[in-house]
NUZAZA-871484 format. One record per residue (C-alpha): z, y, x; residue number from 1. Coordinates in Angstrom, 2 decimals, padded with zeros to 5 digits. Layout:
@pz: Z py: Y px: X pos: NUM
...
END
This chain:
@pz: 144.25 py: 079.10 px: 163.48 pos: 1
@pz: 142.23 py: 079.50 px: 160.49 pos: 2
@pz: 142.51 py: 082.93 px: 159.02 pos: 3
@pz: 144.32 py: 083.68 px: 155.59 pos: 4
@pz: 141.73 py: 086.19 px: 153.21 pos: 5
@pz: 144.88 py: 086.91 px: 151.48 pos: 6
@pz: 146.33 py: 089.57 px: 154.18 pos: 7
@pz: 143.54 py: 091.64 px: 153.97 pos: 8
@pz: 143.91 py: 092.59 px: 149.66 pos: 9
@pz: 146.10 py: 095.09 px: 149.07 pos: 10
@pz: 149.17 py: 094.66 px: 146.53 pos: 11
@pz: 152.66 py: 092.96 px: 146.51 pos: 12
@pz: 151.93 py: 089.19 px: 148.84 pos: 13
@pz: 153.96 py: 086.54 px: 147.41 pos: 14
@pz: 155.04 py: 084.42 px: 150.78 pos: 15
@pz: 156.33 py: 080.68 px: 151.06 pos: 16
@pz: 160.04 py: 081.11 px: 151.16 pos: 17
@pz: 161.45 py: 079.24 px: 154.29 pos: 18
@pz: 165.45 py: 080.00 px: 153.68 pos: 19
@pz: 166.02 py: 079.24 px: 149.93 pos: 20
@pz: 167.64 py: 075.67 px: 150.15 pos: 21
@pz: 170.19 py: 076.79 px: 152.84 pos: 22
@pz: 171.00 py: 079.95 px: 150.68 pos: 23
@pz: 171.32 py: 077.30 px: 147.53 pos: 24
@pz: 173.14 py: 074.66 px: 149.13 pos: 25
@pz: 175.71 py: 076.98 px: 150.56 pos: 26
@pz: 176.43 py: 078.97 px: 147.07 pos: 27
@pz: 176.63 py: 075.67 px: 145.33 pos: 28
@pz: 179.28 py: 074.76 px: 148.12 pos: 29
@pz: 181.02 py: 078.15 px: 147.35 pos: 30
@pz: 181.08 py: 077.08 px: 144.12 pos: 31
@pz: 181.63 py: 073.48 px: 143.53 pos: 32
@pz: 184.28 py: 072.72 px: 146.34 pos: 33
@pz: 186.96 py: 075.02 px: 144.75 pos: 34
@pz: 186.17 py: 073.70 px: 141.57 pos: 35
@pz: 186.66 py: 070.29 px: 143.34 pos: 36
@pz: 189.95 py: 071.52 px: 144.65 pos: 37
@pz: 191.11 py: 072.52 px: 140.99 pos: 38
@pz: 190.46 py: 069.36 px: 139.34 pos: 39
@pz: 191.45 py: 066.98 px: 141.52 pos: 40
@pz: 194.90 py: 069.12 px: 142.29 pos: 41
@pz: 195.63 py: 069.27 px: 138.28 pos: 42
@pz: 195.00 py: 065.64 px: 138.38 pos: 43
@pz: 197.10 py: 064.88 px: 140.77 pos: 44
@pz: 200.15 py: 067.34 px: 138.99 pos: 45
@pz: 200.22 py: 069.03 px: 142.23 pos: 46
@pz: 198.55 py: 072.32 px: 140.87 pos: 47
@pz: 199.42 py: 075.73 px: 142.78 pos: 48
@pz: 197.59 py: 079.05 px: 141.73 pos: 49
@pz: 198.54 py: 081.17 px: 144.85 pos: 50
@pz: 197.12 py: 077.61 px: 147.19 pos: 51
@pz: 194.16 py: 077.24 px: 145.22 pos: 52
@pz: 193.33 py: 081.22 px: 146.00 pos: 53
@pz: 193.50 py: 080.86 px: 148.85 pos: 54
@pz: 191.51 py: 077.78 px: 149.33 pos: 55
@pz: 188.74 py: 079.39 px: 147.15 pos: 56
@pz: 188.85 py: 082.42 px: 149.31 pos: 57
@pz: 188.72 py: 080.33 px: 152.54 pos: 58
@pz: 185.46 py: 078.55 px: 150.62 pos: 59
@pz: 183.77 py: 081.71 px: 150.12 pos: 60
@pz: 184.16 py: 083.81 px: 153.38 pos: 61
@pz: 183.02 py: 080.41 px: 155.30 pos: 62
@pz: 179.93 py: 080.09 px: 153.57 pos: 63
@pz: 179.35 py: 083.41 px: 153.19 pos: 64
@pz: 179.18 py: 083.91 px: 157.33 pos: 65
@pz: 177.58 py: 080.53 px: 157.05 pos: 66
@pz: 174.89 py: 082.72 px: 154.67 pos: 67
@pz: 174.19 py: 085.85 px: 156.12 pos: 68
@pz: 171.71 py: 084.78 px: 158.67 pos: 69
@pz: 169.64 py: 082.40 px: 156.21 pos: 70
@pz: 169.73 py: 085.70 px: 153.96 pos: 71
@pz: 168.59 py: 087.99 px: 156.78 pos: 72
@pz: 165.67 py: 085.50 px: 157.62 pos: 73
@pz: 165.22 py: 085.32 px: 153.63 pos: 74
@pz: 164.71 py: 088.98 px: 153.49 pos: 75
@pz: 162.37 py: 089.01 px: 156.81 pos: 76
@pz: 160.72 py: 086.71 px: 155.19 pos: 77
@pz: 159.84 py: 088.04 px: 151.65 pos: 78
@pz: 158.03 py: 091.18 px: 153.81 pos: 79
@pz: 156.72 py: 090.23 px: 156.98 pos: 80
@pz: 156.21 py: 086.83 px: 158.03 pos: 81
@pz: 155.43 py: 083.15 px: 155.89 pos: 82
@pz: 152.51 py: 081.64 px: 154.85 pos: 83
@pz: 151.02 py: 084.14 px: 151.91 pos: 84
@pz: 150.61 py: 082.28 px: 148.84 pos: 85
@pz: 149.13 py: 084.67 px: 146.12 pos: 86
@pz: 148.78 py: 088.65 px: 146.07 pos: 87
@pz: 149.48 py: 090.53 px: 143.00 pos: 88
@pz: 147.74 py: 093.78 px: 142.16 pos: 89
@pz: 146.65 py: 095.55 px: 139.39 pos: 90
@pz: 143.34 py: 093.26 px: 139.35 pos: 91
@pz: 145.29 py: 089.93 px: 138.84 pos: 92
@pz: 146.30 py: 087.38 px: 141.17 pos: 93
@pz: 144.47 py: 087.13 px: 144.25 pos: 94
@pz: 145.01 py: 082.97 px: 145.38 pos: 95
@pz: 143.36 py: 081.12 px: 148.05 pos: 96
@pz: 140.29 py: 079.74 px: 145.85 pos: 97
@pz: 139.79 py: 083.30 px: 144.22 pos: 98
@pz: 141.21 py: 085.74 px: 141.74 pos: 99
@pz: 142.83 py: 085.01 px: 138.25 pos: 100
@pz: 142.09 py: 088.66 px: 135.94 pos: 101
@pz: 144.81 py: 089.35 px: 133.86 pos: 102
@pz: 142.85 py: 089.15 px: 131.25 pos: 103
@pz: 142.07 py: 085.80 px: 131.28 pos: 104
@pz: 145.91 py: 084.77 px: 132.16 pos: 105
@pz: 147.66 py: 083.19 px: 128.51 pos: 106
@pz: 150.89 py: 082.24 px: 130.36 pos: 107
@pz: 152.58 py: 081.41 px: 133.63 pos: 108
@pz: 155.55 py: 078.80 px: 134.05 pos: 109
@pz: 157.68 py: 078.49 px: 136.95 pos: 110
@pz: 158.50 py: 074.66 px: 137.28 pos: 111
@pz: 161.73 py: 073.93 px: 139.80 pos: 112
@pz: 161.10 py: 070.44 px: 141.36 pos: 113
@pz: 164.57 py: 069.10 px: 143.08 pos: 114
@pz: 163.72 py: 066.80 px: 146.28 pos: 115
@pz: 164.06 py: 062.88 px: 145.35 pos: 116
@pz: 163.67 py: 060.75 px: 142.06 pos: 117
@pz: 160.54 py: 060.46 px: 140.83 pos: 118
@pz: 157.21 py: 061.26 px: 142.49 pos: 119
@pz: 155.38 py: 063.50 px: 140.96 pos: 120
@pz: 152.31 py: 065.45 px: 141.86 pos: 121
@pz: 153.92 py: 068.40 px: 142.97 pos: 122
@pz: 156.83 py: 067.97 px: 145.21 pos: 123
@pz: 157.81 py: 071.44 px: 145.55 pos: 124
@pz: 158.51 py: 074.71 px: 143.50 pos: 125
@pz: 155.60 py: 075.88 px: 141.87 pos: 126
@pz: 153.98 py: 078.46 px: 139.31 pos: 127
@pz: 151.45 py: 076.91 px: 136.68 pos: 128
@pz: 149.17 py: 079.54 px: 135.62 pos: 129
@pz: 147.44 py: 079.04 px: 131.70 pos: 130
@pz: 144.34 py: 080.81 px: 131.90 pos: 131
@pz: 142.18 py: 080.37 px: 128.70 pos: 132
@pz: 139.84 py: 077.68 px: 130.34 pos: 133
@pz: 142.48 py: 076.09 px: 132.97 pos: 134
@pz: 145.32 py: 075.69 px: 134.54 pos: 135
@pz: 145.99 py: 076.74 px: 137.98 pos: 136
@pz: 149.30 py: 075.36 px: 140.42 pos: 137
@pz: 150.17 py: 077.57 px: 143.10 pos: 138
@pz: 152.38 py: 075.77 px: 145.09 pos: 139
@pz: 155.50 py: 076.89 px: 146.75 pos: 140
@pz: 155.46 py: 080.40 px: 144.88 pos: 141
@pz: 159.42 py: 081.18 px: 144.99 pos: 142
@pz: 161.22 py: 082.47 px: 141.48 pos: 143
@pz: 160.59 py: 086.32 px: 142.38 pos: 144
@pz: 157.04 py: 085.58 px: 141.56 pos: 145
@pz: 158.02 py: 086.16 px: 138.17 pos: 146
@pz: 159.58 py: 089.37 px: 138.29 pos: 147
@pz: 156.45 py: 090.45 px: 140.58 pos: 148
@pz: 154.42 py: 089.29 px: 137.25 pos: 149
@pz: 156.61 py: 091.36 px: 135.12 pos: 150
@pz: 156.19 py: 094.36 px: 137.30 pos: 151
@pz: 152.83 py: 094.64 px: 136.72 pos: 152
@pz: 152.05 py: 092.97 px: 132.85 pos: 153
@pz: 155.85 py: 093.11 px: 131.04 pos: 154
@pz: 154.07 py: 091.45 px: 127.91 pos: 155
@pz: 152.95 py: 088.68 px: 130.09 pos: 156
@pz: 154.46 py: 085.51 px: 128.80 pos: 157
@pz: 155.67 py: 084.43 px: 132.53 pos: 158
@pz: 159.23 py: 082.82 px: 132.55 pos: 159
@pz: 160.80 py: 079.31 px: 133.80 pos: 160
@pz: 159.76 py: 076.54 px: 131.94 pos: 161
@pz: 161.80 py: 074.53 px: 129.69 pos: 162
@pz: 161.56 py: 071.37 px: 131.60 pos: 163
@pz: 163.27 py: 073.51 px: 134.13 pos: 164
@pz: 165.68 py: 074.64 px: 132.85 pos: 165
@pz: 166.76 py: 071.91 px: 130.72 pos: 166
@pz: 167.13 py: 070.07 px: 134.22 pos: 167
@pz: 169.26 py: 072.74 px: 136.13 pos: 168
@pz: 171.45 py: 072.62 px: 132.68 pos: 169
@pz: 171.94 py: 068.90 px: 132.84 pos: 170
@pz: 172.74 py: 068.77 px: 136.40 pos: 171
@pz: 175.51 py: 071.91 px: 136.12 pos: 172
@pz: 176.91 py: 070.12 px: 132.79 pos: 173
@pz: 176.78 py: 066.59 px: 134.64 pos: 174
@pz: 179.04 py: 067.74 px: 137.54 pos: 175
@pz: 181.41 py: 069.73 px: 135.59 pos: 176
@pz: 182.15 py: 066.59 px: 133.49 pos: 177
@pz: 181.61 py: 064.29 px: 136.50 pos: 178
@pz: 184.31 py: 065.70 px: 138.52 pos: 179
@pz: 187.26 py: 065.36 px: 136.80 pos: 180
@pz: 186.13 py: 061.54 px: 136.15 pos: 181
@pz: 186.01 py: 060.75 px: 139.74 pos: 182
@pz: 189.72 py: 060.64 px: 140.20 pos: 183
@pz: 189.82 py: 057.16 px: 137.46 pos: 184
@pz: 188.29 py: 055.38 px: 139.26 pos: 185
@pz: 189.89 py: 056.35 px: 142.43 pos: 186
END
């Protein structure tokens, strides 16, 4: 096994993050599925508060037992095991081709890639770092990166980029208005 340069620098190691889509997938099921419940019930004119409660609560104890493991393993995982993708310190970032001073850093985006559509040349969540004479993609950084960055320059210019979160924005305002259309054409 070919061995990673990046354990032996000292400062906070950013590691792949194994357990995010399970931890995603099951909150958006926490959320969506009683939100399903509510529309299609007031749709149907068969809307009861105290039976929608208790469906929601139902919802959100299942996939919260459903969740604790995948956040257990997600906490193991920030600290002690996962591939280590980038180590910040007070020099810069340390990366697997060498070390970005924070000097020379103008901005870093975090760019959220969902799986399917169109190929692009990143398939996976990554950080784009601006440095004044290029730009470096670390791949698979996960969205704590950010707040590492913070930690240690809070005038760094390091946030999610609008592409981003123009996307998450269309998809959340898509199935809001999607849902209660479903039942027309039912």
């Amino acid at each position: 096994m070919k061995k990673n340069h990046l354990r032996e620098i000292n400062g906070d190691k950013i590691r792949w993050q194994y357990f995010t889509w399970p931890i995603l997938i099951l909150l958006f099921c926490m959320i969506f599925v009683p939100y399903c419940i509510f529309v299609f019930s007031l749709n149907m004119g068969g809307f009861n508060l105290s039976k929608w409660l208790s469906d929601l609560l139902i919802c959100a104890e299942v996939c919260l037992v459903f969740a604790i493991p995948f956040i257990i393993l997600s906490l193991l995982n920030r600290r002690y095991f996962g591939k280590i993708i980038c180590v910040i310190n007070e020099d810069g970032i340390h990366h697997k081709d060498g070390l970005i001073k924070w000097d020379d850093i103008v901005k870093i985006e975090y760019e959220i890639e969902l799986p399917g559509g169109v190929v692009k040349e990143n398939l996976f969540c990554h950080s784009v770092i601006h440095t004044k004479k290029q730009r470096i993609t670390l791949i698979h950084t996960p969205i704590f990166f950010i707040s590492k960055i913070k930690k240690y320059k809070p005038s760094m210019d390091a946030c999610i980029s609008k592409n981003s979160k123009w996307m998450i924005g269309f998809i959340i305002i898509l199935l809001v208005i999607a849902v209660p259309i479903i039942p027309l054409f039912t």
